[in-house]
C-alpha positions as CSV (number, residue, x, y, z in Angstrom):
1,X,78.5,101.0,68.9
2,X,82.2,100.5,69.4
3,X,83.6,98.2,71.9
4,X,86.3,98.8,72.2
5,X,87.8,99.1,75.8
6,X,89.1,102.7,76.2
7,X,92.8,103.1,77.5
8,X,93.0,105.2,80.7
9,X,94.8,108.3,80.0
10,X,97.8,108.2,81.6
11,X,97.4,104.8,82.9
12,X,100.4,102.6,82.6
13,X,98.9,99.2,83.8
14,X,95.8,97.9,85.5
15,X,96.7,95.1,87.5
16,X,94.1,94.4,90.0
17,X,96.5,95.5,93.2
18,X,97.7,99.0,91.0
19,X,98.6,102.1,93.1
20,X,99.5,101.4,96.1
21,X,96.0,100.4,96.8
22,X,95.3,98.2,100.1
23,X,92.5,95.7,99.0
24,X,91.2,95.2,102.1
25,X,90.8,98.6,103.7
26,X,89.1,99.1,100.2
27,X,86.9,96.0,101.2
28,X,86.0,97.3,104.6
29,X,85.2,100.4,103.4
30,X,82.7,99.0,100.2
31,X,81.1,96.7,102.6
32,X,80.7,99.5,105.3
33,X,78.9,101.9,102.5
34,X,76.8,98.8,101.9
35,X,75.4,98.6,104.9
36,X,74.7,101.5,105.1
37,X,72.5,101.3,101.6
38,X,70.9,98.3,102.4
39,X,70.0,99.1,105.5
40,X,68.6,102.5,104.8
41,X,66.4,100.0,102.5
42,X,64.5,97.5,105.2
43,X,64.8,99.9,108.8
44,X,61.9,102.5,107.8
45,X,59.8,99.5,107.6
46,X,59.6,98.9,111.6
47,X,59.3,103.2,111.9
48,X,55.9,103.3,110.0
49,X,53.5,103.5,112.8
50,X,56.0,105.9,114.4
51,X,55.6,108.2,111.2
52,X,52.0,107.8,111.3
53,X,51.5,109.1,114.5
54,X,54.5,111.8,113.6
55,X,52.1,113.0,110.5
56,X,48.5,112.2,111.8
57,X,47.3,114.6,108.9
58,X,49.0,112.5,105.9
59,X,47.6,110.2,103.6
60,X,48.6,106.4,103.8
61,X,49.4,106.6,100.0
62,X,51.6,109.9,100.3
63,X,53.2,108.1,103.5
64,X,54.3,105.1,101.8
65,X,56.7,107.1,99.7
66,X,58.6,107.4,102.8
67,X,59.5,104.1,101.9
68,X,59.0,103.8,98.0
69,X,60.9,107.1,97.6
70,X,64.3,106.0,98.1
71,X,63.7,102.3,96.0
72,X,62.1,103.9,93.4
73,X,65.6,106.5,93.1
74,X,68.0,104.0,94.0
75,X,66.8,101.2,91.4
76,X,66.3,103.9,88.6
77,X,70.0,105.2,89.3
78,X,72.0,101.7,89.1
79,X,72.2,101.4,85.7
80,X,73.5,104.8,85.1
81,X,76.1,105.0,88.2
82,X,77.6,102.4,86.9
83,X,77.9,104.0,83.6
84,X,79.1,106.9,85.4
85,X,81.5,105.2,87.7
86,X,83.8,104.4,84.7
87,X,83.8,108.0,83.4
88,X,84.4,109.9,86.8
89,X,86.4,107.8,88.3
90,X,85.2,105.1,91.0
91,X,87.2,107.1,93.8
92,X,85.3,110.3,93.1
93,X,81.8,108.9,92.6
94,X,82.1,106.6,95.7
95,X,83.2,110.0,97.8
96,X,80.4,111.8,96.3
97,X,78.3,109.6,97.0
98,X,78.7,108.8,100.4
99,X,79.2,112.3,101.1
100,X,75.7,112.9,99.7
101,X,74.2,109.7,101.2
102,X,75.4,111.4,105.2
103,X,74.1,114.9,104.3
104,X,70.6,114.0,102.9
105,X,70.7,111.8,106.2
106,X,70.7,114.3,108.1
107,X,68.0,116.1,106.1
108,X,66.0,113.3,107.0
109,X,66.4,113.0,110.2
110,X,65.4,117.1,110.6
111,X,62.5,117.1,108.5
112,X,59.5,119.3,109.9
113,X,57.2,118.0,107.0
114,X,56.2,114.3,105.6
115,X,56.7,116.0,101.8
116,X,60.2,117.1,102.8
117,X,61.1,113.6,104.7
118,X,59.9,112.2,101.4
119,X,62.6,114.2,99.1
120,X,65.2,113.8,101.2
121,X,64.4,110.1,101.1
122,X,64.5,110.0,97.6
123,X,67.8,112.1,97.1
124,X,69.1,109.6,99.9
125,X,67.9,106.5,97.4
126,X,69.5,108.3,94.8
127,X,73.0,108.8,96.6
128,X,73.1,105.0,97.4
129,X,72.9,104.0,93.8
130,X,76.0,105.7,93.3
131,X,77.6,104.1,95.8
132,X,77.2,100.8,95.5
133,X,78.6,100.2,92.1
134,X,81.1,102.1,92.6
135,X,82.2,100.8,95.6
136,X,82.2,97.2,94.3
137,X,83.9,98.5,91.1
138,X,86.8,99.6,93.3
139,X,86.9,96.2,95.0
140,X,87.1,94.2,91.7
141,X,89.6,96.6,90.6
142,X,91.8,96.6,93.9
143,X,92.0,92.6,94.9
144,X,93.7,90.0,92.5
145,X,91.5,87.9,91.0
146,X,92.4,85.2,93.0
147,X,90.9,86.9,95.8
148,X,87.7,88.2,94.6
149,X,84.9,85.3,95.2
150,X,86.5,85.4,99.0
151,X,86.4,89.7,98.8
152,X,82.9,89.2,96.9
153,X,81.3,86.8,99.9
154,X,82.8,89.4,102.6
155,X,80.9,92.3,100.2
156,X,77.7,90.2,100.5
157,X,78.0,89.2,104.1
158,X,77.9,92.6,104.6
159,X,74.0,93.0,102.8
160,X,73.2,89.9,105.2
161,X,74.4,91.9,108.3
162,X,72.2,95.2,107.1
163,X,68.9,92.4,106.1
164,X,69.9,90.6,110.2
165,X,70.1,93.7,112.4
166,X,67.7,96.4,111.0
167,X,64.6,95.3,111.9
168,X,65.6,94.7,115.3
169,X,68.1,98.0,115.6
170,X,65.0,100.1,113.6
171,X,62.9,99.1,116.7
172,X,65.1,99.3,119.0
173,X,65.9,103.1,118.0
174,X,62.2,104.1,117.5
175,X,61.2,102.7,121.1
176,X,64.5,104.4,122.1
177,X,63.8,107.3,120.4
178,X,61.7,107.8,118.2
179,X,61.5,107.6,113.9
180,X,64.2,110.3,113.2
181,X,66.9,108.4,115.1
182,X,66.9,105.7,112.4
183,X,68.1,108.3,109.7
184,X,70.5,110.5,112.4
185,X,72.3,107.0,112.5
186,X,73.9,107.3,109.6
187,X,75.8,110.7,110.0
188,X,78.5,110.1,111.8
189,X,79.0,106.5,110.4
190,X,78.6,108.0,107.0
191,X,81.4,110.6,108.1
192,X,83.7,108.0,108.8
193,X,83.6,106.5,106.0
194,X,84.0,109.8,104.0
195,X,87.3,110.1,106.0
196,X,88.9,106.8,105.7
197,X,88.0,106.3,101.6
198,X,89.6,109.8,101.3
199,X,93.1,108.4,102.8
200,X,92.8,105.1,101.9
201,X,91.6,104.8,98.2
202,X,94.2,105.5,95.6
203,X,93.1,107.9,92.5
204,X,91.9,105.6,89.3
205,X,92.3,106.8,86.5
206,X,88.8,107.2,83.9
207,X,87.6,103.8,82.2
208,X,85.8,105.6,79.5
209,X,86.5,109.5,77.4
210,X,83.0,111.0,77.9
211,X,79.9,110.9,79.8
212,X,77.0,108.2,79.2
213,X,74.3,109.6,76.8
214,X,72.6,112.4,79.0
215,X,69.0,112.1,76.9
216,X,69.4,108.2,77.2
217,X,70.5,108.0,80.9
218,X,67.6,110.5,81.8
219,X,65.1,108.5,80.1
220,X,66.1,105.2,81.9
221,X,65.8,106.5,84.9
222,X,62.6,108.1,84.4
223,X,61.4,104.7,82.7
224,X,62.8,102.2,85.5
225,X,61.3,104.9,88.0
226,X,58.0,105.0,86.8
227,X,57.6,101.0,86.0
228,X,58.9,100.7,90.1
229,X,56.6,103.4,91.4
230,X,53.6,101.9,89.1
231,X,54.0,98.6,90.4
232,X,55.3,99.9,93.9
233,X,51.5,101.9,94.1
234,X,49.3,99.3,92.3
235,X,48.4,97.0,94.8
236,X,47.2,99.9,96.8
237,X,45.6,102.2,94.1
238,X,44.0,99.2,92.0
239,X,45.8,98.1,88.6
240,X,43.3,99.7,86.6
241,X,44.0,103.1,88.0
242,X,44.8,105.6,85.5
243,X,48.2,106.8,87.2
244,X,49.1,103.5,87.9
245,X,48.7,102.5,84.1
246,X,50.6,105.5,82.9
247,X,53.5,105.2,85.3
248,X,54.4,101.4,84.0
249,X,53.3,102.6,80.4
250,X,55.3,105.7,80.7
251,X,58.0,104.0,82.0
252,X,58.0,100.8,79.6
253,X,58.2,103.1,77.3
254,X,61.0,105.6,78.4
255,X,63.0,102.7,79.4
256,X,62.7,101.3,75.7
257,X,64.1,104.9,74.1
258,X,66.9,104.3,76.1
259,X,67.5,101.0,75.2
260,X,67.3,101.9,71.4
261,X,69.3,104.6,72.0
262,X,72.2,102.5,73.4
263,X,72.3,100.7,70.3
264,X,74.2,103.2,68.7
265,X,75.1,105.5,70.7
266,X,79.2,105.8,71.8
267,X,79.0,106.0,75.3
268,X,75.4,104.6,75.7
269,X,73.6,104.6,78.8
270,X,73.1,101.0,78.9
271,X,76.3,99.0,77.8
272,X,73.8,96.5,75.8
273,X,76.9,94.6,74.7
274,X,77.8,93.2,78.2
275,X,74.6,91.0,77.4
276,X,76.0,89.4,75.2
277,X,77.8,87.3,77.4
278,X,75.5,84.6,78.5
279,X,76.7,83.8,81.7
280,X,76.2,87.4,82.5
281,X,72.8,87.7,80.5
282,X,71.9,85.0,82.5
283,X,73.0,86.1,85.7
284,X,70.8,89.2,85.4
285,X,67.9,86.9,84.3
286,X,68.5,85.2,87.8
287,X,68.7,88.4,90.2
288,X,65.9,89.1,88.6
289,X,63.8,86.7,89.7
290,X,65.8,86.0,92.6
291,X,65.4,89.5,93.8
292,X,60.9,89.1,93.5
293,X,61.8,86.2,95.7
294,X,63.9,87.4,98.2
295,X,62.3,90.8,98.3
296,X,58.5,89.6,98.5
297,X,59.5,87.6,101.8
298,X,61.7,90.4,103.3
299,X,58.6,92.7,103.1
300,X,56.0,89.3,104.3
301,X,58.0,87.9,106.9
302,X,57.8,90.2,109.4
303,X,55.1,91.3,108.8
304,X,53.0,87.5,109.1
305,X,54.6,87.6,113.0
306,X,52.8,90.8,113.5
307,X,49.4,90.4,112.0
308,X,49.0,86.4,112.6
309,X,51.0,85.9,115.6
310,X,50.6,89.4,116.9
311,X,54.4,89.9,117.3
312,X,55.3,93.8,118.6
313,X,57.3,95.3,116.3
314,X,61.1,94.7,118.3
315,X,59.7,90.8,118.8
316,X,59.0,90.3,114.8
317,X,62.5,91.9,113.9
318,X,64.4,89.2,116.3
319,X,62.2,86.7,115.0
320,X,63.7,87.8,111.2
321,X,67.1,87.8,113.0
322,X,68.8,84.2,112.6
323,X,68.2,83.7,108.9
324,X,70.1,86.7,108.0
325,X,72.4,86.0,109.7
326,X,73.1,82.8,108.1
327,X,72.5,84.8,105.0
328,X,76.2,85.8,106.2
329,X,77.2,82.5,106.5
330,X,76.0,81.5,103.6
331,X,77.8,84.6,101.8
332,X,81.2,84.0,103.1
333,X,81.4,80.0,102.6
334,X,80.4,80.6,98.7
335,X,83.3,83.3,98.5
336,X,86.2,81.8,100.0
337,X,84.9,77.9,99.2
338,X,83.2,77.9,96.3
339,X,85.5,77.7,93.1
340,X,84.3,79.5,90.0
341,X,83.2,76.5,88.0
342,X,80.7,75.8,90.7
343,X,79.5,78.9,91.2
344,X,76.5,77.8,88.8
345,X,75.6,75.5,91.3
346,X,75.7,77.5,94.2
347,X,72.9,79.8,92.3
348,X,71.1,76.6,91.5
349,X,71.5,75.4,95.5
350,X,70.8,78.5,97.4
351,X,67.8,79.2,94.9
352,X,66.4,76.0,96.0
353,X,66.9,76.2,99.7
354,X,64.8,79.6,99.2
355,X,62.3,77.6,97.4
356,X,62.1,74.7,100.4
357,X,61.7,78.0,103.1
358,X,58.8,79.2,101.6
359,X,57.2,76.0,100.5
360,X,57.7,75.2,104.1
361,X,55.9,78.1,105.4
362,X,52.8,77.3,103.0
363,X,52.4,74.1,103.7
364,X,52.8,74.2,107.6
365,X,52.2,78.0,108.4
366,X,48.2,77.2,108.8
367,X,48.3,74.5,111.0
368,X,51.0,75.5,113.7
369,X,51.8,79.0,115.7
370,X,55.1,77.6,116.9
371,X,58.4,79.9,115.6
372,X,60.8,77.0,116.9
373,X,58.9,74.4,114.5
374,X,57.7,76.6,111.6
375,X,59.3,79.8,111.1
376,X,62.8,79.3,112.6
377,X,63.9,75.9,110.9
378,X,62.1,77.6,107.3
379,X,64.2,81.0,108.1
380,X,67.0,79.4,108.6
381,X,67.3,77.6,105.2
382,X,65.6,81.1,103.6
383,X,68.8,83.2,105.0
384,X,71.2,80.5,103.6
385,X,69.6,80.2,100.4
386,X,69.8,84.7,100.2
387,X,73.7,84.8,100.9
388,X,74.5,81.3,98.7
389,X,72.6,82.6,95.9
390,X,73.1,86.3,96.0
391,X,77.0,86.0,96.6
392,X,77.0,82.8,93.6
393,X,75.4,85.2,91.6
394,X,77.9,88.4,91.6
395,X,80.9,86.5,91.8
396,X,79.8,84.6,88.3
397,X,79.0,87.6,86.7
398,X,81.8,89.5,87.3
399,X,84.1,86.9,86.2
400,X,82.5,88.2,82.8
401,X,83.5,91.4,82.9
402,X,86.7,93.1,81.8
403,X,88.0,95.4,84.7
404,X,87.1,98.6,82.8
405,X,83.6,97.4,83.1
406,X,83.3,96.2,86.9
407,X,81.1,99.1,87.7
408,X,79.0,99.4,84.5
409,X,78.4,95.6,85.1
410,X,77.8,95.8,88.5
411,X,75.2,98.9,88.1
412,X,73.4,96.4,85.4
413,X,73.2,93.6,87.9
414,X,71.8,95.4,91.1
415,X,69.4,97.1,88.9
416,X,68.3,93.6,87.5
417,X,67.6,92.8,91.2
418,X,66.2,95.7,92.4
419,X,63.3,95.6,89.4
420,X,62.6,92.2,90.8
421,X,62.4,92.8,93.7
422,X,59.8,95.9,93.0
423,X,58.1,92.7,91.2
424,X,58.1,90.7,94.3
425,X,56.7,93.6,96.7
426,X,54.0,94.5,94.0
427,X,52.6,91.1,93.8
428,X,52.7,90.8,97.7
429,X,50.5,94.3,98.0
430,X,47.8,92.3,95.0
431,X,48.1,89.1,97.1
432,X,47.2,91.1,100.4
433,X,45.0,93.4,99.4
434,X,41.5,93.3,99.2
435,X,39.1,90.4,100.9
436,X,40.6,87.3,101.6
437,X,43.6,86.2,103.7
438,X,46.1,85.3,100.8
439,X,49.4,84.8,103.1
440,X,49.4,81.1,101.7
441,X,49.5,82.8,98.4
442,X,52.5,85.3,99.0
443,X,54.5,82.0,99.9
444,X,53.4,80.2,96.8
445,X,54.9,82.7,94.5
446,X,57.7,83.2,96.7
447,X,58.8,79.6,96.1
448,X,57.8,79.6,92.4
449,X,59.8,82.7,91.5
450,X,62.9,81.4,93.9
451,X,62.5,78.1,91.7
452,X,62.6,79.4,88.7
453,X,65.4,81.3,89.5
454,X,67.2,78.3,89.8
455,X,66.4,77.2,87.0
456,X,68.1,80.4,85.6
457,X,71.3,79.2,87.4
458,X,71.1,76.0,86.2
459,X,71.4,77.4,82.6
460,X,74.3,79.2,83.0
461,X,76.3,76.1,83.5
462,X,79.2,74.7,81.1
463,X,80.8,78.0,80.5
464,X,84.3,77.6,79.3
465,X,85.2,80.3,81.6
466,X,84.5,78.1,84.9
467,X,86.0,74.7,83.6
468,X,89.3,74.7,85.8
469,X,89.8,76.4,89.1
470,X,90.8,79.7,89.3
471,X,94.3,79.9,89.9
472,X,95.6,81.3,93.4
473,X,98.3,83.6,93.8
474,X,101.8,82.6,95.0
């Protein structure tokens, strides 16, 4: 497979500030869209009973792809927006995409049936993953390097501000309202943003000649699909259950044609070559794991408030609500303080402190019903620990990446996290299904997959890359 980077056509540079572009409207406008994704991702959580009592006559399983629908799409879909990003054009596929990601919206919010809800929550999955690598390709592209760990912790602040105010704006818009109001949200935000991106974002020229590998790019999809969905369904269905088997089979399997086929192929689906790199190789390794961590407790947290401490719904998402936003905190001291050699570190700390939140909440949980001793200090650290690592963790990667592969390499990195996190949320549903009271055990393997993760960090040290400063721009 050639790598060799392909010249824009009719590109005459590509300086990081190139054509006219304003790198902070740019900003605004990626972390806007990524609210909007990531919020879209946690919110239906705090709607379930609503939608049960909406579709009295539907099955819990079915129900639950309410939910799974649009992780399943938007983690099968990274890989290959990315890919498609650089072929397009990051302009068009982020105006695409959050053109599609307001319309199916509204779908949502109008639909009569739970099987309609459910594909217009997966097509609303699928439009997010083309957003978001797009949009943070056209923030790479746009701010000087100088700036990008500073524009990188704003981009991440803005995932902590989705993680701190959905649960409590989800129940706050269902008691309001009721469970479409959570998807009707996002129209005339979504048409906003439409609006400004089509003023404000410059034309970029294509990264790459031709499209990604249309067999391989289908086949990853349907492979990182079905190993999500079988995982997403087995704690529920039973491991041994025959769909459940052949979904992660199936999927293992898919996923490995379209690996093999990248080896070779000239615009692969996969760019297999940016793995290479070992910072970057092991920067995936570390979202990875990261993301089972982070996305176990996400799902576990609120709901321990509700079924041990008999929270209400609006009570558990304020209880949720001061560790993310320190996840913001955390997010924006890493990107404008952290300089690139240490970025290693801040992986390595904020792994840790995620470690120490759930250790914390195993060892104590039991023995105390007080948020102010228990969950709040352990929150606290938890949030800091998201937006250190998480930020830490893009910022090192892309510093990898040449700038006609931001979006490819971003698409690889989410999708890294998003599989973990399907890890994370499976393991939960084994933990807590069945006899037994096994919340002690969801925090156990919270903190050992949040430790090893730092350990990941840890090994992506000494780079030659990160041994002086980045230097600032006059």
């Amino acid at each position: 497979m050639s790598t060799t980077p392909v010249r824009p056509t009719g590109a005459t540079r590509t300086d990081p500030a190139d054509a006219g572009a304003a790198p902070g409207r740019i900003l605004l406008l990626a972390c806007a869209v990524t609210f909007l994704a990531f919020l879209d991702a946690t919110v239906v959580n705090v709607a379930f009973a609503d939608l049960r009592r909406a579709f009295p006559e539907v099955s819990l399983a079915r129900l639950t792809w309410v939910v799974s629908g649009y992780a399943v799409l938007f983690a099968a879909l990274l890989a290959a927006a990315g890919r498609l990003a650089d072929t397009l054009g990051r302009r068009a596929l982020f105006l695409g995409s959050a053109l599609a990601f307001t319309v199916t919206s509204l779908a949502a919010s109008a639909a009569p049936t739970a099987d309609l809800l459910i594909v217009a929550r997966a097509l609303q999955g699928a439009a997010a993953a083309g957003m978001i690598p797009a949009a943070l390709g056209l923030v790479l592209t746009h701010t000087p390097p100088g700036r990008r760990a500073a524009a990188l912790g704003a981009w991440g602040a803005a995932g902590g501000l989705a993680a701190a105010v959905g649960p409590s704006l989800g129940g706050l818009l269902v008691e309001a309202w009721d469970w479409r109001a959570i998807f009707l949200v996002n129209v005339p935000l979504g048409l906003v943003v439409c609006r400004a991106a089509a003023r404000a974002v410059p034309r970029d020229a294509r990264t790459a000649s031709r499209l990604p590998d249309p067999v391989g790019t289908v086949a990853l999809a349907l492979g990182i699909a079905g190993v999500v969905a079988g995982l997403s369904q087995g704690g529920d269905r039973g491991w041994t259950d025959p769909a459940v088997l052949g979904l992660v089979v199936g999927g293992v399997l898919s996923t490995a044609i379209a690996l093999y086929r990248s080896r070779r192929h000239p615009a692969p689906a996969v760019d297999r070559d940016l793995w290479r790199d070992r910072v970057f190789a092991r920067a995936n390794l570390a979202a990875l794991l990261f993301g089972a961590a982070m996305y176990a407790w996400l799902l576990t947290g609120p709901s321990y408030l509700i079924a041990r401490w008999n929270y209400s719904v609006l009570e558990a998402g304020f209880g949720v609500t001061p560790g993310a936003v320190l996840a913001m905190v955390g997010a924006l001291v890493v990107g404008r303080r952290v300089p690139a050699r240490l970025q290693w570190v801040a992986v390595v700390v904020g792994s840790l402190l995620f470690a120490v939140n759930a250790l914390l909440l195993w060892g104590w949980v039991a023995d105390s019903t007080s948020y102010a001793q228990v969950f709040l200090p352990a929150g606290l650290l938890g949030g800091l620990g998201i937006g250190v690592a998480l930020t830490a963790l893009s910022t090192a990667a892309s510093a990898t990446l040449p700038p006609q592969r931001f979006a490819a390499g971003t698409g690889l990195l989410m999708t890294a996290r998003q599989l973990g996190g399907a890890l994370g949320i499976a393991a939960t549903a084994a933990l807590l299904t069945g006899s037994g009271d096994r919340w002690d055990g969801v925090f156990l393997m919270v903190a050992i997959a949040a430790a090893v993760a730092a350990v990941a960090g840890w090994s992506m040290r000494g780079d030659a890359r990160f041994s002086r400063p980045a230097r600032q721009p006059d």
